[in-house]
C-alpha positions as CSV (number, residue, x, y, z in Angstrom):
1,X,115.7,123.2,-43.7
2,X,117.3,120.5,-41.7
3,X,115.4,116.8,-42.2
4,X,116.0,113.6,-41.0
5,X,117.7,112.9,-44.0
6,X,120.1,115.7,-43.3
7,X,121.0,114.3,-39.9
8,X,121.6,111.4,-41.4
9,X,123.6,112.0,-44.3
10,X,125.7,114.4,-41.9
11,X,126.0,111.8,-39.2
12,X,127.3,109.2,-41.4
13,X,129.7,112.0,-42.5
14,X,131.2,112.3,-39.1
15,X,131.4,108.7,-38.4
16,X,133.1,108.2,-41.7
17,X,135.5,110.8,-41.2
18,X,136.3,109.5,-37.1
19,X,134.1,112.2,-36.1
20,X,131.3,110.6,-34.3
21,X,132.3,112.3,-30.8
22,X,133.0,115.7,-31.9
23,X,130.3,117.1,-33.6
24,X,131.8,120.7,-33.6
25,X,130.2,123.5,-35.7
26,X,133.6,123.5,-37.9
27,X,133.1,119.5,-38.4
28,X,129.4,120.1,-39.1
29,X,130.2,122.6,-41.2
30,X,132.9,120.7,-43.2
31,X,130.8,117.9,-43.5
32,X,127.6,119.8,-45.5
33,X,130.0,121.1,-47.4
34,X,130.9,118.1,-48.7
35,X,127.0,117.2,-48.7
36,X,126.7,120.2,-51.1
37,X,124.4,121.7,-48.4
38,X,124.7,125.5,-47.2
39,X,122.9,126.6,-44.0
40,X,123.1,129.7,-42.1
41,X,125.1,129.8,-38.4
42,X,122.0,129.2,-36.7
43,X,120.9,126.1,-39.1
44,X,124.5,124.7,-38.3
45,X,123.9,125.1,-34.6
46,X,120.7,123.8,-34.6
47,X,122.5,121.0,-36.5
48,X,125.5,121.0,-34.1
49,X,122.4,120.4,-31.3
50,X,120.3,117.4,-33.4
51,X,123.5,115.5,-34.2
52,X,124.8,115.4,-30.5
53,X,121.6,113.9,-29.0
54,X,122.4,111.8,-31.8
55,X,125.7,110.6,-31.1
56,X,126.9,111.6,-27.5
57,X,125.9,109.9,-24.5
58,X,121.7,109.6,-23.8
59,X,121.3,112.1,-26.5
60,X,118.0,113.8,-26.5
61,X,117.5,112.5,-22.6
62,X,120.7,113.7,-21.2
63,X,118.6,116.7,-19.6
64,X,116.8,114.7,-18.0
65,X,119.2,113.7,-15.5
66,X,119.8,117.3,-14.3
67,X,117.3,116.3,-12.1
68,X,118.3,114.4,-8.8
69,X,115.3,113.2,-8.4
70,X,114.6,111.1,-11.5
71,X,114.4,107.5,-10.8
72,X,113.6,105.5,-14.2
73,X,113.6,107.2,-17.7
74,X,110.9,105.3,-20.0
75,X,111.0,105.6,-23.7
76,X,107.7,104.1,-25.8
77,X,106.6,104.0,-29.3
78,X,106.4,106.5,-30.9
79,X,109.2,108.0,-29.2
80,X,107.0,108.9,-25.9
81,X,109.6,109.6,-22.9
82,X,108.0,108.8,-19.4
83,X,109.7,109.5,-16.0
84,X,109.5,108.6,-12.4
85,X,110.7,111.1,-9.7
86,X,109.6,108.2,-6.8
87,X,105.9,109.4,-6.9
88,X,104.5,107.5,-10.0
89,X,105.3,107.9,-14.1
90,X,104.5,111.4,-15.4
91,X,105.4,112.3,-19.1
92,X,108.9,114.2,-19.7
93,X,109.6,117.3,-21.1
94,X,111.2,115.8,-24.2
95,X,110.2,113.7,-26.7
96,X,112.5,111.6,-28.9
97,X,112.4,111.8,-32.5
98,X,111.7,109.0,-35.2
99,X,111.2,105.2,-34.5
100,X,114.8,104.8,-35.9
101,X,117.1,107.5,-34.2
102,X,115.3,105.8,-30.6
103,X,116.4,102.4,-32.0
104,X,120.4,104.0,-32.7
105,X,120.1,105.6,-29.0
106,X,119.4,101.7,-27.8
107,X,122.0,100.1,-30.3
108,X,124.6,103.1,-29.3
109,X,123.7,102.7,-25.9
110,X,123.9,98.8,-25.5
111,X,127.4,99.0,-27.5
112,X,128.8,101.3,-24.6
113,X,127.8,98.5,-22.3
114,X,129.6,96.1,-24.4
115,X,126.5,94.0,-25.7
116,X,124.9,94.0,-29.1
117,X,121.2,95.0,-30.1
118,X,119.9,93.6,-33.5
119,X,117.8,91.6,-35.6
120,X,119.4,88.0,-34.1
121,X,119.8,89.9,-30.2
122,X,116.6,91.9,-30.0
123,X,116.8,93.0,-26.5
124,X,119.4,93.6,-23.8
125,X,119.9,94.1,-20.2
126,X,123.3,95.7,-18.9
127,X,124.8,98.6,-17.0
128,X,126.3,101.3,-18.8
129,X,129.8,103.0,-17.7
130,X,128.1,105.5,-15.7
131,X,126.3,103.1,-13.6
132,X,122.7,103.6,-15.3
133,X,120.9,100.2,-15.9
134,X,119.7,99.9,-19.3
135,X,117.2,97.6,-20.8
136,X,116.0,97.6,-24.5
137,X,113.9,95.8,-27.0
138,X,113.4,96.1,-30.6
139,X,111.5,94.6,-33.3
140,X,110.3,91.9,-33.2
141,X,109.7,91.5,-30.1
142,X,108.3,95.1,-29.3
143,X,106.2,95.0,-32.6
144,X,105.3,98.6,-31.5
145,X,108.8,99.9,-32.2
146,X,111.9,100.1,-29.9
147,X,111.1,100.1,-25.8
148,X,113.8,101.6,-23.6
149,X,114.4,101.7,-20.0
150,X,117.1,103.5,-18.0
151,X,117.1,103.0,-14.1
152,X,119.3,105.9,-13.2
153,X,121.3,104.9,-9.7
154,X,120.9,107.6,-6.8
155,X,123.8,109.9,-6.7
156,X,124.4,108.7,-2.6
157,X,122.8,106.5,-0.2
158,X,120.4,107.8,1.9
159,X,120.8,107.5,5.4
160,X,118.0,106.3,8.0
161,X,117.2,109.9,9.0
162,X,116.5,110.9,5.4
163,X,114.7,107.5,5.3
164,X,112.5,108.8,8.7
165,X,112.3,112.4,7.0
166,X,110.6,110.4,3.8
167,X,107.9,108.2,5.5
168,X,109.9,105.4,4.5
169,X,110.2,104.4,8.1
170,X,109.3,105.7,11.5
171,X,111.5,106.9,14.2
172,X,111.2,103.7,16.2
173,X,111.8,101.5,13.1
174,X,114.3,103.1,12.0
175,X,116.2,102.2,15.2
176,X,115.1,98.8,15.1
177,X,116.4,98.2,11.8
178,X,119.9,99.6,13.1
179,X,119.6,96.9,15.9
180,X,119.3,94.0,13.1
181,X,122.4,95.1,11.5
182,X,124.2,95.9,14.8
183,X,123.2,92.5,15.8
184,X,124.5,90.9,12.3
185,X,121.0,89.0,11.8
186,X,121.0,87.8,8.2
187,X,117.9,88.3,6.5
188,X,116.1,89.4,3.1
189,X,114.8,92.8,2.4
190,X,111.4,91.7,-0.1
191,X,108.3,93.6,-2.0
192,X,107.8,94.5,-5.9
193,X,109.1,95.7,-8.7
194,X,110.4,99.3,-7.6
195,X,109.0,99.3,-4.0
196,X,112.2,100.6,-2.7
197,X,114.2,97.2,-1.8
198,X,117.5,98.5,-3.4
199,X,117.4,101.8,-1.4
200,X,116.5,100.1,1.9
201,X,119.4,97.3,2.0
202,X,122.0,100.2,0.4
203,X,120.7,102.4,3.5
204,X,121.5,99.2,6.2
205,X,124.7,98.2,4.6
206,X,125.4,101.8,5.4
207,X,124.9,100.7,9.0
208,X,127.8,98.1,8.9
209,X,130.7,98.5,11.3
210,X,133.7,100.3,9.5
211,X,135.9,97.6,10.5
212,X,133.7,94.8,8.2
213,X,134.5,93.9,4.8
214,X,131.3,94.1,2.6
215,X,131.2,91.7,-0.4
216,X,128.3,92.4,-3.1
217,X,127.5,90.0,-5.5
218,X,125.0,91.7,-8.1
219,X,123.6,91.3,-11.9
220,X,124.0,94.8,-12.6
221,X,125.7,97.0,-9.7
222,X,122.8,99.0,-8.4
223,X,124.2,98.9,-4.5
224,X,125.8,101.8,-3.3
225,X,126.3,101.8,0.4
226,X,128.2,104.6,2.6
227,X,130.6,102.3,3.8
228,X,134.4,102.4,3.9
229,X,135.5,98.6,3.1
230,X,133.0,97.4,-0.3
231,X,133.9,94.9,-2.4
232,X,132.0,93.8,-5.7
233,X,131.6,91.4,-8.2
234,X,129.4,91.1,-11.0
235,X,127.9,88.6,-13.5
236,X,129.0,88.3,-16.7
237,X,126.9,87.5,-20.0
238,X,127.7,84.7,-22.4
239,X,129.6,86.0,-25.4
240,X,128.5,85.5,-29.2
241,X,129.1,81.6,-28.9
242,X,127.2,81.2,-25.2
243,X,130.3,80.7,-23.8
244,X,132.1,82.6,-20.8
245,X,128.9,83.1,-18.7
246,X,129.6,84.2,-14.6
247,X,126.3,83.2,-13.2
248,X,125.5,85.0,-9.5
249,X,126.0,81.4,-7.8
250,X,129.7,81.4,-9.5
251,X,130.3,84.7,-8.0
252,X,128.7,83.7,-4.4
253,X,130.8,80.9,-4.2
254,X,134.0,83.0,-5.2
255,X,132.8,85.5,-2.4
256,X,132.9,83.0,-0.1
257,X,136.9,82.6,-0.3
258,X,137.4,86.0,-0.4
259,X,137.2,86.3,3.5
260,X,133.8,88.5,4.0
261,X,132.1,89.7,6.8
262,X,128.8,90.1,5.0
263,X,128.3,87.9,1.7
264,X,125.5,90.4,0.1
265,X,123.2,88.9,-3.0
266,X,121.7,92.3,-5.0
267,X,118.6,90.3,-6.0
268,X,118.0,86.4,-5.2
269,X,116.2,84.7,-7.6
270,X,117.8,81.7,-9.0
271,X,119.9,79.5,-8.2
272,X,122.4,81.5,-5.9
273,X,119.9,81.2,-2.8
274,X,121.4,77.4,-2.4
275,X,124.6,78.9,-2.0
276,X,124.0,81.4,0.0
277,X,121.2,79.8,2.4
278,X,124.4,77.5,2.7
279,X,126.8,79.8,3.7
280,X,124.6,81.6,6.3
281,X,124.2,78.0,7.8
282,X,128.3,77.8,8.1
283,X,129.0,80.7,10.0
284,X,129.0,84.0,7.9
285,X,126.2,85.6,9.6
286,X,124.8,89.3,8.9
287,X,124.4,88.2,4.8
288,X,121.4,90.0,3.5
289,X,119.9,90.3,0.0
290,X,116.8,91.5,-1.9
291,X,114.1,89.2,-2.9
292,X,110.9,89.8,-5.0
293,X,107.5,88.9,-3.2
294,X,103.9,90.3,-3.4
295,X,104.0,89.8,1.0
296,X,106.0,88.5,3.8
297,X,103.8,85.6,3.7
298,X,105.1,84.7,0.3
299,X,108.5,84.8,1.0
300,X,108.9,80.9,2.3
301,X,107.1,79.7,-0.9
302,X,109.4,82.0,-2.8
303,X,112.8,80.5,-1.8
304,X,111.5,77.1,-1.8
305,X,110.4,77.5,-5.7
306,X,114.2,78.9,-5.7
307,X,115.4,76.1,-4.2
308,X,113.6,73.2,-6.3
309,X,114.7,75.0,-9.5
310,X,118.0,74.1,-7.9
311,X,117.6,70.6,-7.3
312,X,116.9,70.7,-3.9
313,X,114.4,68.8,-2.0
314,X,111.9,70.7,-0.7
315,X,112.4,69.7,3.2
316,X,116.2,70.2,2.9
317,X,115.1,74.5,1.4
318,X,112.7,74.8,4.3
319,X,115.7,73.5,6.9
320,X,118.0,75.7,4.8
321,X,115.9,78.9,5.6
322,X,114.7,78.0,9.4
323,X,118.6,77.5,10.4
324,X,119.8,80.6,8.3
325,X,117.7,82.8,7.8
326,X,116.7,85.4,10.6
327,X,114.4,88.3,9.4
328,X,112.7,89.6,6.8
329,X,112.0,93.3,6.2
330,X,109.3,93.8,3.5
331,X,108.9,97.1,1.9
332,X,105.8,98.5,-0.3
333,X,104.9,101.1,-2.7
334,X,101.6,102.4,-2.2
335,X,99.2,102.9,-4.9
336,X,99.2,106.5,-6.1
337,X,96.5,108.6,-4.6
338,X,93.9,111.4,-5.5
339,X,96.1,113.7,-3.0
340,X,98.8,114.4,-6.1
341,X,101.2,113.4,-3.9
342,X,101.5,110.0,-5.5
343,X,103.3,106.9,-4.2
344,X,105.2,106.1,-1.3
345,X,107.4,103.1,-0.5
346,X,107.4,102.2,3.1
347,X,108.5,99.5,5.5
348,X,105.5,97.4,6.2
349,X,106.9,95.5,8.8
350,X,110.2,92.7,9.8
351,X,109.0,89.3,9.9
352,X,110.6,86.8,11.5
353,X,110.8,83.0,10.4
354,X,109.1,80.0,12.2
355,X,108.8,76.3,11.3
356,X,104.5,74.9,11.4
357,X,103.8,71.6,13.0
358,X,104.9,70.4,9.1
359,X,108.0,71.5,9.5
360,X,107.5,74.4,7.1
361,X,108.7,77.9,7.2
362,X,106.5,80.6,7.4
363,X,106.6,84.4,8.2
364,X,105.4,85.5,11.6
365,X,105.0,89.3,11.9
366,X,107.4,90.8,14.8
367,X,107.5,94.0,14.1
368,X,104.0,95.7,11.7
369,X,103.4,99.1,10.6
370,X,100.8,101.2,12.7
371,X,100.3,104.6,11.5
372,X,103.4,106.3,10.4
373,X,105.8,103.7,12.2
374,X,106.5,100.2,13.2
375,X,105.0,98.0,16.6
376,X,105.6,95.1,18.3
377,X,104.1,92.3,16.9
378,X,103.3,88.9,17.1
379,X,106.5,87.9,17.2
380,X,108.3,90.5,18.8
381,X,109.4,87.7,22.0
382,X,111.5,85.7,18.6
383,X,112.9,89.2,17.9
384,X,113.8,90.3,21.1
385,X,115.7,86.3,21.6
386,X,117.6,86.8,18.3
387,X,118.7,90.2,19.9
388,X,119.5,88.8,22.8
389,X,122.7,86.7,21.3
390,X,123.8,90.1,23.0
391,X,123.0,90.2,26.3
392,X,123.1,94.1,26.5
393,X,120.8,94.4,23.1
394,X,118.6,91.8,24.6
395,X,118.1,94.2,27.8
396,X,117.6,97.0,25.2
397,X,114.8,95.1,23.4
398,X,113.0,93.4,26.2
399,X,112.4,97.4,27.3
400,X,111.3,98.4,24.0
401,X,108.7,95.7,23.6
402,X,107.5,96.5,26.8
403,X,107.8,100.4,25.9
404,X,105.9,99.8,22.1
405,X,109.2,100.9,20.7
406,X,112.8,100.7,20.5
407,X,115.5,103.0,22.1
408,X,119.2,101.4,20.6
């Protein structure tokens, strides 16, 4: 009968023995020998099986990625696997074993990303090889037992016609969208936790002409545009003695000499926006990011919090953003539904940015959703005058405000 004591006994076997990789049926079989233990060819199979999930790559999750559509693999105590295939969190068709081989998947797992999981570093956040985004946390700080999350990157960038084919966007927004990155407007692709930000900017960079040098500056690289000429750095952690940390504001100033045409920030939200708010006031235009915010309407308030975590005056953010920063495109997830279809993300609408009688930026909707697609707006004339920095795209708007749509 083969127990978790087994596994174990035979797993430390292998590792002893420089094994841990190859966990052959001949290795297997060598090592119960040596345990004393005699199984049957199907026992050491079944063995064979256990101890891979229990030493090779995700283990007991690997068969979950099989499927292209599988966004985010969960793990909860006790051992609970969750999945999300873009339509809400559904249980998965495995289920890990004990508390403690989940907490050697998160250990074996955050020492393939080159960090450490233990009693004095009880959680971790890093990319793994393969480009999957891992976060874990153990005891004591998940009293529950070990917590694991794996954001598994899409395979390929969509494109806006798979975007239009999803309900992500409309036909007419979708060209609209192409005319902000034709016209190299910098702005900030915002919304929630897992509303789709990632995919959307990913899809625009796309858009990019061929002859323009892309330069992403991310945490953990989750960007994956269809574009010939990409170029990325990424942050580095502080080692065991908090020293050699590369913040995101290091790397957006390093960007910044490396002669880009777009200066791209994965995910705003620290100190980095000073840098680049700067930058997109001294001529690199088209620099677009992602930012986290309920609404539109929060976004101002966002960056300024940003900025005064920085050290900036509050007047001098707000100036920052109005001289710029161009657009905003805010994307949702809708709340799953009795349908069974579950949730969508979608644009909701681009915003541009005005200064109040204060002086204050705030969000002015130019283009909102209507339906299934996007509309004019209140601000559609700002739009249409940032478009028309191109006289020919300025024609092309001016119709398509007067048309309700956009025809690029």
């Amino acid at each position: 009968m083969i127990t978790e004591v087994l596994v174990e006994r035979v797993r430390q076997r292998l590792i002893s023995h420089g094994d841990a990789d190859a966990a052959t049926p001949a290795l297997v079989t060598r090592a119960l020998r040596d345990e004393g233990v005699v199984l049957g060819d199907s026992g050491v199979l079944e063995l064979v099986s256990t101890l891979r999930d229990e030493l090779i790559g995700l283990g007991p999750l690997r068969g979950l990625l099989d499927d292209p559509a599988v966004t985010d693999i969960l793990v909860n105590p006790p051992g609970e696997v969750w999945i999300d295939r873009g339509h809400g969190m559904e249980r998965g068709a495995v289920r890990m074993g004990s508390e403690s081989a989940v907490r050697r998947l998160a250990q074996r797992l955050a020492s393939a990303a080159g960090r450490r999981l233990d009693d004095a570093s009880p959680y971790v956040d890093a990319r793994l090889p393969d480009g999957i985004r891992l976060h874990a946390a153990i005891p004591p700080i998940a009293p529950e037992g070990t917590l694991l999350s794996l954001r598994i990157p899409r395979r390929r960038a969509f494109d806006l016609s798979e975007l239009v084919a999803a309900g992500t966007v409309g036909p007419s927004g979708a060209q609209w969208l192409a005319e902000v990155m034709r016209q190299r407007l910098s702005f900030l692709v915002t919304g929630g936790t897992g509303s789709g930000k990632t995919t959307i900017l990913s899809t625009l960079l796309g858009l990019a002409a061929p002859t323009e040098r892309l330069l992403l500056v991310e945490d953990s690289a989750e960007l994956r545009p269809d574009h010939p000429h990409v170029v990325r750095l990424e942050t580095r952690p502080p080692n065991l003695e908090g020293a050699g940390a590369v913040t995101l504001r290091d790397l957006v100033r390093q960007a910044l000499r490396m002669r880009p045409d777009r200066v791209v920030v994965g995910e705003v939200r620290g100190a980095e926006v000073v840098d680049l708010l700067s930058a997109l006031n001294t001529g690199h235009e088209g620099g677009c990011g992602t930012v986290h915010a309920n609404s539109a309407a929060d976004v101002p308030a966002r960056l300024e919090a940003l900025g005064l975590a920085a050290g900036i005056p509050r007047p001098a953010v707000h100036a920052l953003v109005a001289a710029g920063l161009d657009a905003v495109v805010h994307v949702e997830r809708s709340p799953v539904d009795g349908s069974g279809r579950g949730s969508t993300r979608r644009v909701q609408g681009v915003f541009v940015l005005r200064r109040d009688p204060s002086g204050q930026v705030v969000s002015v909707p130019a283009l909102v959703r209507r339906g299934s697609d996007l509309v004019p707006g209140e601000a559609a004339g700002d739009l249409q005058r940032l478009f028309a920095r191109d006289d020919r795209a300025g024609r092309v708007a001016e119709g398509a405000i007067a048309e309700g749509g956009v025809a690029c």
